[in-house]
C-alpha positions as CSV (number, residue, x, y, z in Angstrom):
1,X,-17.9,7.9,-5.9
2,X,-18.1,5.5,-3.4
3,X,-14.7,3.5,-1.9
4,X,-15.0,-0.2,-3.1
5,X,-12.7,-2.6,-0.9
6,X,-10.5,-4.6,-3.6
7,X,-9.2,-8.0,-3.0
8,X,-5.4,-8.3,-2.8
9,X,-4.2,-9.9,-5.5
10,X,-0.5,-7.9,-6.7
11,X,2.1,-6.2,-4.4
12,X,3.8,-3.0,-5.3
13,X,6.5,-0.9,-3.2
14,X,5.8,2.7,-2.9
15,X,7.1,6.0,-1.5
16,X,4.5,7.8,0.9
17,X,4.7,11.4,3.2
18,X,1.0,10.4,5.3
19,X,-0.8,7.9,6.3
20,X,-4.3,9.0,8.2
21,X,-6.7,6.0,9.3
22,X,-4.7,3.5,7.4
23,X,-4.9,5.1,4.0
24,X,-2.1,6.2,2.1
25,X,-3.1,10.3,1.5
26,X,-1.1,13.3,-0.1
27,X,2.4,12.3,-2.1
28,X,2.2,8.7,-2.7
29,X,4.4,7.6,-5.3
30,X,4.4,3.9,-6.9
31,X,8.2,2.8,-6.5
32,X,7.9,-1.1,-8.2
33,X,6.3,-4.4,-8.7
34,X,7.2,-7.1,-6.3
35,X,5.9,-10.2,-7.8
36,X,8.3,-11.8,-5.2
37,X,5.9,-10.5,-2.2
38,X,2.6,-12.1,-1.4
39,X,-0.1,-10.3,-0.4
40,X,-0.7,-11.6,2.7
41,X,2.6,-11.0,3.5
42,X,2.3,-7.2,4.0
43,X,0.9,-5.6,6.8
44,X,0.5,-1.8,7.9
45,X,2.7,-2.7,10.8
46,X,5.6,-2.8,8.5
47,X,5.4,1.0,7.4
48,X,8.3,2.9,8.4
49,X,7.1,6.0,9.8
């Protein structure tokens, strides 16, 4: 299938080993919700890698 681009609406925390071309890839794991966060408030630059 093709990729559809979503529009950011909910904010989740997760655990990730890659990142190629600013997509999460291979053993991404959903850590938690964080209806505190706003979308717009979270930025690739942020990634700890």
């Amino acid at each position: 299938g093709d990729w559809q681009p979503l529009k950011p609406e909910l904010v989740v925390e997760v655990q990730f080993d890659h990142v190629t071309d600013e997509r999460f890839r291979h053993g991404t794991r959903f850590l938690r919700w964080r209806p505190d966060k706003a979308p717009r408030q979270c930025r690739m630059e942020q990634l700890a890698m």
